[in-house]
N, C-alpha and C positions, 0 to 999 in steps of 0.2 A: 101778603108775604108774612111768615110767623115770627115773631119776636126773636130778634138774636141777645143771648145772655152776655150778660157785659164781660163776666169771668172769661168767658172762650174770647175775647179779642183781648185781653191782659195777657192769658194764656199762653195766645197763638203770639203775640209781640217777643216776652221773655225767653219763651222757648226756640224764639227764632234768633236769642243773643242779641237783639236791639235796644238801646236805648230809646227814651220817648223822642227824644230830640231826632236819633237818624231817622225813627219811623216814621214821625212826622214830615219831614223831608222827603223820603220813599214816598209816602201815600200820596206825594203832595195836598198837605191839610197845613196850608199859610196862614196866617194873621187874617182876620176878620173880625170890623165891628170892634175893633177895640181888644180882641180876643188873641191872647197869639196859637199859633200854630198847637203846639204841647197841649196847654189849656186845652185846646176845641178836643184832642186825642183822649186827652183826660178823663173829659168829660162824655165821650161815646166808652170809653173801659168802666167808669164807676155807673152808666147806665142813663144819667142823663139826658143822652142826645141816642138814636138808633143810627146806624149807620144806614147809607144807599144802598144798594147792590151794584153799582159799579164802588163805592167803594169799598165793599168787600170782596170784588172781584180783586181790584188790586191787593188787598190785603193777603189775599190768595194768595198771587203772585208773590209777592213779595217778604211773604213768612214762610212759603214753600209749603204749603200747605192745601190740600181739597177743598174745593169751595164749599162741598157737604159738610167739612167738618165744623164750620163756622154757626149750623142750625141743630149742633150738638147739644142737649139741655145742659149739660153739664163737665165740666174739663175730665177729659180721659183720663186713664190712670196712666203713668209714663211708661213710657217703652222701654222694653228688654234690648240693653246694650249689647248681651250677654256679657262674658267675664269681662270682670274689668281688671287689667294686669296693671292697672299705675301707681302711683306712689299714693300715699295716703289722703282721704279726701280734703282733708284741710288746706293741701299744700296746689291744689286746683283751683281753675279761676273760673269761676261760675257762669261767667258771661261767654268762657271758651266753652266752658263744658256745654253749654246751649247750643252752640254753630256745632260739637261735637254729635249732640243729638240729634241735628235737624242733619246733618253728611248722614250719619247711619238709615235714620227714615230712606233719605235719600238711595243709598245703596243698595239695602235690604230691596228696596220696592224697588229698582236696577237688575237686581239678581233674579227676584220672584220673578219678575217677566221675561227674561230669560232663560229658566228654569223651564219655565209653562212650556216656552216654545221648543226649546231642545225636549223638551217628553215627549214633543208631538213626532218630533224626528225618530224614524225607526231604526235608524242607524245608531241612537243614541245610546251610548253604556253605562254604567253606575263606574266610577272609581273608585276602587277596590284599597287603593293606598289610604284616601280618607277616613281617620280614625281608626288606623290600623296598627299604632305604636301604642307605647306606654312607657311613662317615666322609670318603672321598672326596669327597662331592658336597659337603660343605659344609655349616657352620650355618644360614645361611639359607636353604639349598634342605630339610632337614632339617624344619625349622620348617615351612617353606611346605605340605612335602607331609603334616604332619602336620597342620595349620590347615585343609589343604581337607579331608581327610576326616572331621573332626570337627567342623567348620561352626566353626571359633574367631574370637571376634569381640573385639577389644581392648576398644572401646571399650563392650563390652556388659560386658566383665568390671568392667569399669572404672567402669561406672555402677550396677552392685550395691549395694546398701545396705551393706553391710560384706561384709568377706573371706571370713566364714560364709555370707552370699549364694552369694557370687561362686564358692565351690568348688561349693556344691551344683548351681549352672547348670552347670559348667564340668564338673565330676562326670558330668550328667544327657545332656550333648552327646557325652561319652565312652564312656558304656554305650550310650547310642542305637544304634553304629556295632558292638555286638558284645562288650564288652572288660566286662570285670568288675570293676569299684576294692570294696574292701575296706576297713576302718578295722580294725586290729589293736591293742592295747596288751598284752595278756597272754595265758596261755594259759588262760585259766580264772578266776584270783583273784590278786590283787595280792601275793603271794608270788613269783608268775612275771611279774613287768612287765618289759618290754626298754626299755631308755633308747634314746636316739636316737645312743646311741654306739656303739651295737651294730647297729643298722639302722637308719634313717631311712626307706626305701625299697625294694619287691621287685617284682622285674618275672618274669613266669613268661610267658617268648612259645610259644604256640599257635594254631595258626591257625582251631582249633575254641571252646578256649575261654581264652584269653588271659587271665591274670590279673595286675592291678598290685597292691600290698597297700601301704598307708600306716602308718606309726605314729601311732596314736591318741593318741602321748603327747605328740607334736611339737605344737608351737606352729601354731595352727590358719592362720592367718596362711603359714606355711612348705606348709601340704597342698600347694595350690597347684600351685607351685613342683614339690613332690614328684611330683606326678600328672603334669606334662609331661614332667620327665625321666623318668620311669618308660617313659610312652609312648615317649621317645624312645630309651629300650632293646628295647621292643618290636619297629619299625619297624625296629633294625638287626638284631633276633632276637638279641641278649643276654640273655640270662635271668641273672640271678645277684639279688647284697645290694647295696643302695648304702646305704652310712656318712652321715658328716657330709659336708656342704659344702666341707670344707677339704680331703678325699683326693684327693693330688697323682697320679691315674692317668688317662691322656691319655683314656682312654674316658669316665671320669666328667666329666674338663676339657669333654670334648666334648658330651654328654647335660646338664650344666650350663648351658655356654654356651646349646644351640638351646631349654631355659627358660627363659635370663632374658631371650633377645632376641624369645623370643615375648610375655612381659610387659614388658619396658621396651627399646626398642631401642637400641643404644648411642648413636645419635643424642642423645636426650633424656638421656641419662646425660652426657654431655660440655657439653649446658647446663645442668647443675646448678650451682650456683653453691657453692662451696667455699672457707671461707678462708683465703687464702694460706699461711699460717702455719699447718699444726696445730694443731688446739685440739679436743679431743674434745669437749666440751660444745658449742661451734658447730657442728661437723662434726656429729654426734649429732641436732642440732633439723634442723641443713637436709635431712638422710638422714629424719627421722620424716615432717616434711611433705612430700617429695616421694614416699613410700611410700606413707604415709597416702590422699593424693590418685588411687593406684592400683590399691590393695585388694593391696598385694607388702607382704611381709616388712620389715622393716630391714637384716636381714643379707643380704638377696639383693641390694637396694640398693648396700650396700656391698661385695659382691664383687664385681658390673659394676666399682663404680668401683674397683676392685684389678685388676683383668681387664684395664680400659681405661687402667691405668697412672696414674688421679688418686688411689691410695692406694698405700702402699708395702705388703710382705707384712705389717712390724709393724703397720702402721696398721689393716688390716684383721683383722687378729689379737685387737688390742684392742678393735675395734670389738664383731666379732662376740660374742667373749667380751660384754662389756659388755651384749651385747642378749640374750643366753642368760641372765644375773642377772637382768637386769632380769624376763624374762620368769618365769625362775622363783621370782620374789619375788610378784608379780603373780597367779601361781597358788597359791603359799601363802597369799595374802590372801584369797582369793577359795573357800578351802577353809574359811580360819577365818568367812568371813561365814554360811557353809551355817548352816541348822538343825540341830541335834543329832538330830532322826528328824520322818520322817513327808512330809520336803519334799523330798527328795533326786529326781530325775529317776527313770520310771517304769523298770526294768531290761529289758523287752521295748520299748520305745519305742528306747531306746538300742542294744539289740542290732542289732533294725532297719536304726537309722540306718548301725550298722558295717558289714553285710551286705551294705547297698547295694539299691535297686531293682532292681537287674537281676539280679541272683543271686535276690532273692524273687522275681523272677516268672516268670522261668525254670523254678526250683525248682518254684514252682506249679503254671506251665502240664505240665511232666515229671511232675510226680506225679499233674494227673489223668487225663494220657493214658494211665499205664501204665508210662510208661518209665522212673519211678524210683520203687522199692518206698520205702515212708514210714522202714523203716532206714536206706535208702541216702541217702535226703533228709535225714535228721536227719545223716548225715556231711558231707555235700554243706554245707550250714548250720552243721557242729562242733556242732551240740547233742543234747538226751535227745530218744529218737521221741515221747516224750510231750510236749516240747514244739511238736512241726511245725506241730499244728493252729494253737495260740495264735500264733505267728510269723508263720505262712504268711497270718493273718486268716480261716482256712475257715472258710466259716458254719457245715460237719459236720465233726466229728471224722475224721481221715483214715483211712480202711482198715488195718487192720494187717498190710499184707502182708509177709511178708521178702524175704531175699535180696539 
């Protein structure tokens, strides 16, 4: 077996966002001899000790990572996020930005084989919408030309029984037309969760198989919102991350704007009645019921009216903050009500739901024509091949073919 470089298993740790302590833990590499757990890790990254090959098989595992890549002479050069729309890099947390890196591997290498397989499909067509805008034409022409190909209907969204409604329609008109939306929050287990300050939003434009990914961690309320702009990175063929709401970069200002004027037009945002005087607690109720009343955010509310100049930067600064507490208090509450076992939400139902219908039935229809062996669907999906069947709802256990 040839020499594994100590750099590629430093490498493979950091870039998987682990500290030495969880790694240690994951690999299961305990106390030994006086030695503890870290120490013995330490000591296979600075070169000292070679590792097994079962325990670089785990390290596979659990860096997300090819077991080839670990007989690589030398650390790769990092991978293309493509654009990065967040806030500036100082203001990012390094150990997020890692799990952010190792989600995109993960996607990109989701799409690619997806991709493969819909080319093989004769039926398959290019979309023609992707990278077919430009910031030139304008927010409302942006808008427009994304509303006619998705069939986007205001007042349909608007007449949803709540915002959880209203995404799922709005979701369902978006995969109709080709586009795959996603629900992401972790890479696995709530060890790897990504905050919404690290992503909010990922748009991957192809014109085979186009993916937007959401944060499942965002305020469901904000998906929305999220899913347009996403789109409207699609439509100008930007692929990259978008942050929070607040990053001051003209593409994001721009991909913002043609979201919240496809949900509230500034028209309607300039009759909003405002009291003269600042007062956050008035300001606050008249922003909840006129949100309320259109299945939007709070905070998106509030940056129209910073946008359209009836809030200042501080005003809307406070705002927003104020509705991120609120909302993450509201989610602690709402964790402490759970049942302690037994009542929690079915974990296949939920997968599901992140997945998206359009990814499972794709997935589906490809695997039983042929064109994607049940390995390659379980990556297609991020899950075990032993899971495909239960996911996919096949009444037979699917074929075990590889490849």
């Amino acid at each position: 077996m040839p020499a594994v470089n100590p750099e590629i298993l430093q490498w493979a740790r950091t870039t998987a966002g682990m500290l030495p302590e969880i790694a240690a833990h994951k690999l299961d590499i305990g106390d030994a001899r006086g030695v503890s757990g870290v120490e013995r890790l330490a000591a296979l990254e600075d070169g000292t000790v070679q590792p097994t090959p079962a325990l670089l098989r785990r390290m596979a595992e659990q860096y997300r990572r090819p077991l080839v890549s670990f007989y690589l002479k030398s650390v790769p050069r990092k991978g293309n996020r493509g654009e990065d729309f967040r806030t500036l890099p100082e203001q990012r947390d390094p150990g997020e930005n890692a799990l952010l890196d190792a989600l995109l591997r993960d996607l990109k290498t989701r799409q690619g084989l997806l991709r493969a397989a819909l080319e093989d499909d004769e039926d398959t067509r290019p979309l023609a919408y992707i990278g077919s805008a430009t910031q030139k034409m304008g927010v409302q022409a942006v808008g427009r030309a994304i509303a006619t190909v998705i069939g986007f209907s205001r007042d349909a969204f608007r007449s949803a029984r709540n915002p959880d409604v209203a995404f799922k329609e709005l979701r369902a008109n978006v995969e109709n037309v080709g586009i795959y939306v996603l629900l992401v929050g972790n890479l696995g287990n709530y060890l790897t969760t990504l905050s919404v300050n690290t992503f909010r939003g990922i748009a991957l434009a192809d014109p085979i198989a186009p993916f937007v990914v959401i944060n499942a961690g965002d305020a469901k309320t904000a998906w929305s919102f999220t899913l347009l702009h996403e789109l409207a990175h699609l439509w100008l063929g930007a692929s990259g991350v978008s942050g929070p709401v607040t990053a001051d970069i003209a593409i994001e200002r721009f991909c913002n704007d043609v979201a919240s004027e496809m949900l509230v037009p500034s028209a309607e945002i300039e009759a909003l009645a405002l009291p003269r005087k600042f007062d956050m607690d008035a300001a606050g109720a008249a922003i909840e019921n006129f949100a309320a009343a259109r299945n939007v955010s709070r905070s998106m509310v509030a940056y129209k009216l910073y946008r359209g100049q009836r809030l200042s930067a501080a005003q809307w600064e406070s705002l927003h903050q104020h509705y991120r507490e609120l909302w993450v208090q509201q989610r602690e509450r709402r964790k402490g009500e759970r049942p302690e076992s037994g009542a929690g939400p079915n974990p296949n139902v939920v997968l599901r739901s992140w997945l998206g219908p359009a990814l499972l039935d794709t997935t589906k229809r490809l695997l039983r024509t042929g064109d994607l062996s049940t390995t390659r669907a379980s990556k297609v999906l991020g899950i075990k091949p032993t899971r495909v069947g239960t996911i996919l709802q096949l009444s037979e256990p699917p074929e075990q073919r590889r490849g």
